[in-house]
ZADO-1210 file (C-alpha; in nm, 4 decimals, padded with zeros to 6 digits):
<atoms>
<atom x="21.9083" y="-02.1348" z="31.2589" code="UNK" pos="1"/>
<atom x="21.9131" y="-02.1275" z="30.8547" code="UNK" pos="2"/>
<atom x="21.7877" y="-01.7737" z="30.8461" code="UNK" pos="3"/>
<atom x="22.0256" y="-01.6575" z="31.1137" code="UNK" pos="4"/>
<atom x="22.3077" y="-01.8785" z="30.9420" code="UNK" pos="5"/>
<atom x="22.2071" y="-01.7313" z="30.5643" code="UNK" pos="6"/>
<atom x="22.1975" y="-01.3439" z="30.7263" code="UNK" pos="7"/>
<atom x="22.5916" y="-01.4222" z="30.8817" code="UNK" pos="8"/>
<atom x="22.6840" y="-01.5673" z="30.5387" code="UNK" pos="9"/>
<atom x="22.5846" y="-01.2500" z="30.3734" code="UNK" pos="10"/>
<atom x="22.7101" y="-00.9437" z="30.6527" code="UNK" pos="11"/>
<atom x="23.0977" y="-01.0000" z="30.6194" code="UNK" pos="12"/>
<atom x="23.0477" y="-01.0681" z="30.2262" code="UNK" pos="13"/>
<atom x="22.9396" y="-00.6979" z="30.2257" code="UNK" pos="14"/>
<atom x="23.1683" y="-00.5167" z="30.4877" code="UNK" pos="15"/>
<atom x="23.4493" y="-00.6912" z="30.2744" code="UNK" pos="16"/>
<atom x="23.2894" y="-00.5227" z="29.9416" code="UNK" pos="17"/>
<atom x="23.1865" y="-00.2183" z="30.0724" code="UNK" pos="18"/>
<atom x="23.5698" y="-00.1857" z="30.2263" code="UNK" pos="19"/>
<atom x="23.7358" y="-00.3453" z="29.8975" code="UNK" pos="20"/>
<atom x="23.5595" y="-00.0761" z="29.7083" code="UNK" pos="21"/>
<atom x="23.6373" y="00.2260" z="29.8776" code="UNK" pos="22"/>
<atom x="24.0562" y="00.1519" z="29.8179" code="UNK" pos="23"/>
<atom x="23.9689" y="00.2160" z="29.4404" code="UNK" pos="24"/>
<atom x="23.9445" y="00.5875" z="29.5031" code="UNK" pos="25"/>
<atom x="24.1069" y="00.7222" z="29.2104" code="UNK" pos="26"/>
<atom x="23.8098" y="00.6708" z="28.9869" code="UNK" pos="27"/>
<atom x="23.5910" y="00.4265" z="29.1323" code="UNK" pos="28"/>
<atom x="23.3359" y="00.2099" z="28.9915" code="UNK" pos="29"/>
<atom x="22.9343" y="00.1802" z="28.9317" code="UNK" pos="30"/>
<atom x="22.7856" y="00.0060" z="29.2423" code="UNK" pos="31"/>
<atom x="22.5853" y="-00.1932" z="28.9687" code="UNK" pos="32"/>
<atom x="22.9311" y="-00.3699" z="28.8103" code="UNK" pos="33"/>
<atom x="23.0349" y="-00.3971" z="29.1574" code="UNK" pos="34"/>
<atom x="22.6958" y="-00.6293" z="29.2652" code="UNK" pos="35"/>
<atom x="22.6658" y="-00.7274" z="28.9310" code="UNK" pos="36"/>
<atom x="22.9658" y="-00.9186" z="28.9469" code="UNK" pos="37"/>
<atom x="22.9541" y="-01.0224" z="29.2904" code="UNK" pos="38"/>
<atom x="22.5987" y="-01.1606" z="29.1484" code="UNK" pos="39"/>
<atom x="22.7860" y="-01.3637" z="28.8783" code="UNK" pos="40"/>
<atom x="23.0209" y="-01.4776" z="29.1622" code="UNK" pos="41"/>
<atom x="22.7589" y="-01.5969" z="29.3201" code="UNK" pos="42"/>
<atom x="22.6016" y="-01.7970" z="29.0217" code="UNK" pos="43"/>
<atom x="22.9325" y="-01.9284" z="28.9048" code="UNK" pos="44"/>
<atom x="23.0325" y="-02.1053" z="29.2610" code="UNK" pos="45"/>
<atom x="22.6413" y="-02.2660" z="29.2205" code="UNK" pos="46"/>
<atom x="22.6285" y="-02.3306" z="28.8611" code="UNK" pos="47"/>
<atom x="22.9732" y="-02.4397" z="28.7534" code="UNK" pos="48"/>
<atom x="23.2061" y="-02.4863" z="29.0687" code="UNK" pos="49"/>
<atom x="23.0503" y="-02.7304" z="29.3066" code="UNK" pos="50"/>
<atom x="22.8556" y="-02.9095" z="29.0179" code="UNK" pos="51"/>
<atom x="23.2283" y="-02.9592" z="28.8132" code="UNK" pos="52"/>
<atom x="23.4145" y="-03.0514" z="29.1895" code="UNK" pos="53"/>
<atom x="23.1016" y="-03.2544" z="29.3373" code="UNK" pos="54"/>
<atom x="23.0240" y="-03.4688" z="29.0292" code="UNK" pos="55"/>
<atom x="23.2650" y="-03.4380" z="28.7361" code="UNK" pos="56"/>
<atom x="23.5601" y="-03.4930" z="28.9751" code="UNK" pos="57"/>
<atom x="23.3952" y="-03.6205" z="29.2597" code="UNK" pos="58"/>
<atom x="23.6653" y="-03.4548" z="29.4881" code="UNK" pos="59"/>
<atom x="23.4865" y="-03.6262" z="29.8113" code="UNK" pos="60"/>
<atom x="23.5120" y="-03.9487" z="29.6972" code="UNK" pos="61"/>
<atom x="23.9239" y="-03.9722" z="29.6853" code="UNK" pos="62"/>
<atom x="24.0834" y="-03.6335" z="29.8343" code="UNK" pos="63"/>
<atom x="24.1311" y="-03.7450" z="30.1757" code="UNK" pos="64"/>
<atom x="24.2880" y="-04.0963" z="30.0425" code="UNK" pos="65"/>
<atom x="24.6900" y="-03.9618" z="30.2054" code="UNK" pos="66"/>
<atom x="24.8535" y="-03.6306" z="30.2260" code="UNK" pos="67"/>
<atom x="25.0488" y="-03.6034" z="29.8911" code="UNK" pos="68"/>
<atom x="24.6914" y="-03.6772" z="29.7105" code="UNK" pos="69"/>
<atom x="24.5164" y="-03.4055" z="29.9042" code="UNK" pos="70"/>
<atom x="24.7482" y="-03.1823" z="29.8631" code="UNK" pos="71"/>
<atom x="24.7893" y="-03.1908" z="29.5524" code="UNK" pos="72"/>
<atom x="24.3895" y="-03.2453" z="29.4585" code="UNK" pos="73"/>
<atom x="24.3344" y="-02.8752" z="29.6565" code="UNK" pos="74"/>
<atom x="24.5846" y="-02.7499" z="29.4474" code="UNK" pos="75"/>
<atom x="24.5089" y="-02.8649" z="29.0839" code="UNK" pos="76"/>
<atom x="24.1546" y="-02.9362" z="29.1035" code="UNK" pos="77"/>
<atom x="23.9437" y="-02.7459" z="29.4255" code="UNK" pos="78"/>
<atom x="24.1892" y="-02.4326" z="29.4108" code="UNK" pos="79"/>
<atom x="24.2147" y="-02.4279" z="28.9399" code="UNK" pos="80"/>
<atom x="23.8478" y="-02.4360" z="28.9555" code="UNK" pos="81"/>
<atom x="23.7480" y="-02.2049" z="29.1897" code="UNK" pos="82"/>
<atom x="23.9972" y="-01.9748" z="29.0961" code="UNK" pos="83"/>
<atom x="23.8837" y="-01.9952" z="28.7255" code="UNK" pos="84"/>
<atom x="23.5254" y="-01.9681" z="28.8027" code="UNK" pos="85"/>
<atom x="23.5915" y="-01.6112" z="28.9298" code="UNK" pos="86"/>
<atom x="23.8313" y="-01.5253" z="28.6326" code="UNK" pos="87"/>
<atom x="23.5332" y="-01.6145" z="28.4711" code="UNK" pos="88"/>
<atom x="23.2867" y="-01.4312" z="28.6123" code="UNK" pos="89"/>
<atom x="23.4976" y="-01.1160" z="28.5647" code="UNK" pos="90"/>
<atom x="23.6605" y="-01.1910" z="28.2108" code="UNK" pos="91"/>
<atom x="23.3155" y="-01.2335" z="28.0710" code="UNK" pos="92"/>
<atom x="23.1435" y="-00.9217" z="28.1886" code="UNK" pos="93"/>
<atom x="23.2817" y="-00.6293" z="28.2775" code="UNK" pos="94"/>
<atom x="23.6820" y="-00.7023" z="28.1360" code="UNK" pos="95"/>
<atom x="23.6151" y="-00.5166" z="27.8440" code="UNK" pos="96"/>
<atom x="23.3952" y="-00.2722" z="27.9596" code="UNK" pos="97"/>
<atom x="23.5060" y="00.1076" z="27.9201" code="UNK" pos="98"/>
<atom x="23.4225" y="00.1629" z="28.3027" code="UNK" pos="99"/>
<atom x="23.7047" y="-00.0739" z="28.3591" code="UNK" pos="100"/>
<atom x="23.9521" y="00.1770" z="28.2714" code="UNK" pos="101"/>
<atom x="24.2394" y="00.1206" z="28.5450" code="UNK" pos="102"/>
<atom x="24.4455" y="-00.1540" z="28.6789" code="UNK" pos="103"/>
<atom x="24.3006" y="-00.1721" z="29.0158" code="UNK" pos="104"/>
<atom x="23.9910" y="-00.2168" z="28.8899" code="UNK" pos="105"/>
<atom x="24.1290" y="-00.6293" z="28.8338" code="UNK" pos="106"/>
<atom x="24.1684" y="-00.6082" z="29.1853" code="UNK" pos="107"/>
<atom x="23.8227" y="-00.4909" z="29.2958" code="UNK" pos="108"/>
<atom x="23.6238" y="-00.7232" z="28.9950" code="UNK" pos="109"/>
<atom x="23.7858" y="-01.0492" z="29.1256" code="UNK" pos="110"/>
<atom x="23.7077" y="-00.9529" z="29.5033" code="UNK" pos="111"/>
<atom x="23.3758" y="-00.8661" z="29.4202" code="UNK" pos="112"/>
<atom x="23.3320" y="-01.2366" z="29.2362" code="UNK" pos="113"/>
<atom x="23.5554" y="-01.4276" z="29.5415" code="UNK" pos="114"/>
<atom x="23.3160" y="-01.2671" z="29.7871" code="UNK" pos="115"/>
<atom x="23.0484" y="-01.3685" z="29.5524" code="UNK" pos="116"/>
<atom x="23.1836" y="-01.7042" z="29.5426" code="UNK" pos="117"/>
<atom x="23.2433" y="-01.7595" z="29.9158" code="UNK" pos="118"/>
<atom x="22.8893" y="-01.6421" z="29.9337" code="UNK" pos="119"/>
<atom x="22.7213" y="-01.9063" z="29.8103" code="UNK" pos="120"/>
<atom x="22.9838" y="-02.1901" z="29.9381" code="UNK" pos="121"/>
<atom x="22.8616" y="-02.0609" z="30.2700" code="UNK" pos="122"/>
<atom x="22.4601" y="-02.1059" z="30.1727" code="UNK" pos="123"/>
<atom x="22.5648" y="-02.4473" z="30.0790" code="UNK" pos="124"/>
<atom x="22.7245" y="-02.5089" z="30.4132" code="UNK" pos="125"/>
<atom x="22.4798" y="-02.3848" z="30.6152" code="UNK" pos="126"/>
<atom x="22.1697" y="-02.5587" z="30.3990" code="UNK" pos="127"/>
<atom x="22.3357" y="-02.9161" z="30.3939" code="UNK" pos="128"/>
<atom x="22.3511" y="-02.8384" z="30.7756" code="UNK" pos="129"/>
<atom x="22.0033" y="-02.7524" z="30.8183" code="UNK" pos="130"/>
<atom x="22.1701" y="-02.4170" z="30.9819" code="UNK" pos="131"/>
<atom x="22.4743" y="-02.3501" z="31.1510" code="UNK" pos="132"/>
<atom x="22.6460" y="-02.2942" z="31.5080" code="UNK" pos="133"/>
<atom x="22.6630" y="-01.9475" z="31.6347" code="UNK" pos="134"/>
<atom x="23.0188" y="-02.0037" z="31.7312" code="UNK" pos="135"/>
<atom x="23.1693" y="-02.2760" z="31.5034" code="UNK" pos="136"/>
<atom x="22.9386" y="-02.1676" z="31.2036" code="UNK" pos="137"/>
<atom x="23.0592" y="-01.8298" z="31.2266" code="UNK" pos="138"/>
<atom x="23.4350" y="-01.8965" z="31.2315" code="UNK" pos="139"/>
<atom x="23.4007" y="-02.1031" z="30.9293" code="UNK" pos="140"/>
<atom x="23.2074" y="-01.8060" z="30.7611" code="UNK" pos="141"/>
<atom x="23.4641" y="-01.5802" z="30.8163" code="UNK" pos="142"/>
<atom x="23.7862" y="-01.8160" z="30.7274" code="UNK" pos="143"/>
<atom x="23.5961" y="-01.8933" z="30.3577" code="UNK" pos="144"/>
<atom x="23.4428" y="-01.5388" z="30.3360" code="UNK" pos="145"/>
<atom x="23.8164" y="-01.3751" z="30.3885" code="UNK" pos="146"/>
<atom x="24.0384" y="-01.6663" z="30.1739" code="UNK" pos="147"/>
<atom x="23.8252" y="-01.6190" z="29.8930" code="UNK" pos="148"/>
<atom x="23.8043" y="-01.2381" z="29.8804" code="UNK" pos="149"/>
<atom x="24.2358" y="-01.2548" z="29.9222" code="UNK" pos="150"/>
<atom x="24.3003" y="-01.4864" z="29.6737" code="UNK" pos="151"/>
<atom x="24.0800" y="-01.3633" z="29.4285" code="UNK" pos="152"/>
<atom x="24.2227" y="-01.0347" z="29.4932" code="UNK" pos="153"/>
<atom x="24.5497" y="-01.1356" z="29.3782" code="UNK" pos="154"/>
<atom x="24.4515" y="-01.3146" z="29.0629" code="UNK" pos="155"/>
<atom x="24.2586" y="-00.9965" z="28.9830" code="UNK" pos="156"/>
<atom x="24.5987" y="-00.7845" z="28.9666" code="UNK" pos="157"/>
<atom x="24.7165" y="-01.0150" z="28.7172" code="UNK" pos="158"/>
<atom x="24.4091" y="-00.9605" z="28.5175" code="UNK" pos="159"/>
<atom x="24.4172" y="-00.5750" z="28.5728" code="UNK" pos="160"/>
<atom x="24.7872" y="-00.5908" z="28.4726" code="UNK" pos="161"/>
<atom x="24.7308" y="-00.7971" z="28.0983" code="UNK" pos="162"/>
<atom x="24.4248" y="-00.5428" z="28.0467" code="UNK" pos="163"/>
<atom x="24.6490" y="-00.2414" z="28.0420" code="UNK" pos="164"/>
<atom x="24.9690" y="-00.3820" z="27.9802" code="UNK" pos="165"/>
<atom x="25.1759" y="-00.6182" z="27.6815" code="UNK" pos="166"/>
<atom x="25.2259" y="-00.9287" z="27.8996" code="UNK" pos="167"/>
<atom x="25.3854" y="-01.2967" z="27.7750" code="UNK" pos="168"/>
<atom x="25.0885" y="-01.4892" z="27.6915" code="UNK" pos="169"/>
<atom x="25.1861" y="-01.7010" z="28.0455" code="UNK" pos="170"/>
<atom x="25.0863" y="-01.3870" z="28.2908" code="UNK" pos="171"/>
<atom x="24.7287" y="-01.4626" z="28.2927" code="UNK" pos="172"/>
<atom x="24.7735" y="-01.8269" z="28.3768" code="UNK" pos="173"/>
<atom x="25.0288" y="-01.7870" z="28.6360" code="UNK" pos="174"/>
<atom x="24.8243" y="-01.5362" z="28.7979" code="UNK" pos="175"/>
<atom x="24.5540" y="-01.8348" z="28.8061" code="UNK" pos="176"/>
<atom x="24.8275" y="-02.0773" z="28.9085" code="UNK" pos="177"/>
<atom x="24.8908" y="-01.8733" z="29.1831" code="UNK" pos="178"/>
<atom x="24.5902" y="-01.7673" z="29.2991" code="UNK" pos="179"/>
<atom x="24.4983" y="-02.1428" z="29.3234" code="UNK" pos="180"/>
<atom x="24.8136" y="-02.2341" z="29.4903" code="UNK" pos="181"/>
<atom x="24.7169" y="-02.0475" z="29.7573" code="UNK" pos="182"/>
<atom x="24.3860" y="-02.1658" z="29.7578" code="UNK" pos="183"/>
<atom x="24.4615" y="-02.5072" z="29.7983" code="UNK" pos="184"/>
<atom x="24.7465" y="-02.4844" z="30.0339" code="UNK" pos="185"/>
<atom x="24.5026" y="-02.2919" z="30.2632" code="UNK" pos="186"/>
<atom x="24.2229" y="-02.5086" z="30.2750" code="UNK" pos="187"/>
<atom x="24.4761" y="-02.8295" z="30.3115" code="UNK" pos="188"/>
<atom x="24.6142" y="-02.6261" z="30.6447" code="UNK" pos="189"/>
<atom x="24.3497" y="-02.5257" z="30.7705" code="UNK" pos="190"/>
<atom x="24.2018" y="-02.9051" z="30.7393" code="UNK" pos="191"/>
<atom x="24.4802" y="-02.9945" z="30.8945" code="UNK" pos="192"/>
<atom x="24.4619" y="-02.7517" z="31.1868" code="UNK" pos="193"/>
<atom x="24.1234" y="-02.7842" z="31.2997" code="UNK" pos="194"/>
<atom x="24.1119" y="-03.1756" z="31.3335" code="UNK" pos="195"/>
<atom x="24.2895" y="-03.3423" z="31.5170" code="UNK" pos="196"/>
<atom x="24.2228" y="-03.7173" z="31.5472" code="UNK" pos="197"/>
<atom x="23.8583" y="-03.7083" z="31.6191" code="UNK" pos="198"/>
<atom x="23.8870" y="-03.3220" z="31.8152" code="UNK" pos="199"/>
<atom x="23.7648" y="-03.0511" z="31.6316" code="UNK" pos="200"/>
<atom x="23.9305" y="-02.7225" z="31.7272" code="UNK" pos="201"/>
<atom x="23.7672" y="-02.3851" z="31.5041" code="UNK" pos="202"/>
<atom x="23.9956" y="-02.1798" z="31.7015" code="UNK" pos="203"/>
<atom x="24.2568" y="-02.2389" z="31.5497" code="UNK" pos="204"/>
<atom x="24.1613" y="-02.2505" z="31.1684" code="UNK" pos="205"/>
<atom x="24.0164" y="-01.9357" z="31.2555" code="UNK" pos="206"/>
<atom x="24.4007" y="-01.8118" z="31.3774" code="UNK" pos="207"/>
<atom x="24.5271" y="-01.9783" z="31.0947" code="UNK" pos="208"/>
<atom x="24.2616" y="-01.7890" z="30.8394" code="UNK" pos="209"/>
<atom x="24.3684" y="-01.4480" z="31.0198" code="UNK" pos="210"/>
<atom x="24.7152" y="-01.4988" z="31.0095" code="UNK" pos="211"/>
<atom x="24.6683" y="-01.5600" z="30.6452" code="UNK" pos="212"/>
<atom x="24.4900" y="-01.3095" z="30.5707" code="UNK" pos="213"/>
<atom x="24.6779" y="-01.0193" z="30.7571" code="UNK" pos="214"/>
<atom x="24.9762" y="-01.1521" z="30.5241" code="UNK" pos="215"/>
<atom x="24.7628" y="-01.2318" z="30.1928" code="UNK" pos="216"/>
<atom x="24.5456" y="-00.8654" z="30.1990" code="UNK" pos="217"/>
<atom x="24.8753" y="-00.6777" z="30.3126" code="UNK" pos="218"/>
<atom x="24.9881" y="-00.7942" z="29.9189" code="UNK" pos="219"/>
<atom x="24.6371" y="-00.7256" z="29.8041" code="UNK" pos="220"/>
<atom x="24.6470" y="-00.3634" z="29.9608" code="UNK" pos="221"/>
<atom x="25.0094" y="-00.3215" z="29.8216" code="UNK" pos="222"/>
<atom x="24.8988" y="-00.4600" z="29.4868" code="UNK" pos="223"/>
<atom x="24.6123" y="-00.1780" z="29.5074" code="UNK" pos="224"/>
<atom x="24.8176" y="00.1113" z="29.6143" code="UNK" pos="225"/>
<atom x="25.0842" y="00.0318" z="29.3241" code="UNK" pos="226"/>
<atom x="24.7833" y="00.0059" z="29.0900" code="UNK" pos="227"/>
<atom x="24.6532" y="00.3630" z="29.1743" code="UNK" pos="228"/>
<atom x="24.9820" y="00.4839" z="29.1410" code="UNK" pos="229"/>
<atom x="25.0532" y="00.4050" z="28.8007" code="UNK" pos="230"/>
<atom x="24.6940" y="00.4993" z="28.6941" code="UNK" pos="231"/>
<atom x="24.8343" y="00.8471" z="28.8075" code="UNK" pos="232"/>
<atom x="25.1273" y="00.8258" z="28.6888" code="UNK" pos="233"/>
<atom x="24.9285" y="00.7371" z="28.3456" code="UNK" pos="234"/>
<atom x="24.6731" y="01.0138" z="28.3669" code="UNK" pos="235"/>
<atom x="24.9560" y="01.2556" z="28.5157" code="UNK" pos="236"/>
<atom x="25.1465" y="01.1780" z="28.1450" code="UNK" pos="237"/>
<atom x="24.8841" y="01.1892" z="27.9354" code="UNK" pos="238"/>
<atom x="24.7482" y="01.5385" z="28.0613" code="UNK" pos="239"/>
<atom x="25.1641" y="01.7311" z="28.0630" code="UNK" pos="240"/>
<atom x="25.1735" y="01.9754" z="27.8284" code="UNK" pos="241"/>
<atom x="25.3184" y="01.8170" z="27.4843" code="UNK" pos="242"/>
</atoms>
């Protein structure tokens, strides 16, 4: 089942990027930035993110010691360093690149480098299982695959914003802060939701991941629209008649 489990892994990685990129219709971007950075994504969550969680913080060693310390280890430690791992992979490659020349384009970067990054947290679940369960596998694809993708999403507005925009020298963090607020509080629910005692019950983390998500990609999509707006409103300006 690890080539079955590595092919499921992949599929709603793309339909997310292949969707994410077609809202950025004002002026969208090279396929090759888009996989490029979903690429870096990828090699971030491997390189930096589990290596720094798994063995520089050792996060499965003491997270699960009571509720306050979870929470708050998901918050400050799992959700900062994922979330900063796909600043990274965006901030370092194509941030100051001329093709990223609107705001949305923050928006479709950081997707590209969450789906990236839930990518390869997937691989790692499925290899360290020696493959994964049709049924229970796939949920927990889709619940990583589509927190990822929203939270990045949201961090990338922030990023498209200070690109474009004079913001306090605070934006850029918050929009980190955030980002991995969400990202902890998530995973600490849905930890919560789908054990019970010793009862394992997918269904509902995957209820609670699409309950989250209708609310977290409704933003995402608003974020998107109000970006393309004032791209137009920008280009609209520049091209009136002086």
């Amino acid at each position: 089942l690890i080539g079955i489990g590595l092919i499921m892994a992949v599929v709603p990685a793309v339909i997310w990027l292949v969707f994410f990129y077609q809202q950025d219709y004002a002026e969208p971007e090279p396929k090759r930035y888009i996989i490029a950075v979903f690429l870096l994504g990828i090699l971030v969550a491997n390189a930096v993110a589990v290596p720094v969680l798994e063995r520089l913080f050792r996060v499965q060693d003491w997270l699960y010691m009571n509720t306050t310390v979870q929470i708050i280890g998901s918050i400050l430690v799992i959700g900062v360093v994922q979330e900063f791992c796909k600043y990274l992979a965006v901030r370092y490659s194509v941030y100051r690149a001329p093709e990223f020349d609107e705001r949305t384009d923050g928006i479709i970067y950081a997707t590209a480098a969450g789906l990236g990054f839930a990518t390869m947290l997937n691989f790692n679940y499925i290899l360290s299982n020696g493959g994964v369960d049709l049924g229970v596998g796939a949920i927990r694809i889709v619940e990583t695959t589509l927190a990822h993708a929203s939270f990045a999403g949201i961090m990338g507005y922030f990023l498209g914003q200070a690109r474009f925009e004079r913001t306090p020298v605070y934006y850029l963090p918050l929009g980190l802060l955030l980002a991995a607020t969400l990202n902890g509080l998530f995973f600490f629910a849905l930890d919560r939701v789908t054990t019970n005692g010793l009862v394992y019950t997918p269904v509902n983390g995957l209820l609670l991941a699409a309950a989250v998500a209708v609310v977290t990609l409704g933003v995402v999509f608003f974020l998107i629209r109000r970006a393309n707006r004032e791209t137009q409103a920008l280009l609209s300006a520049n091209s009136a008649p002086a």
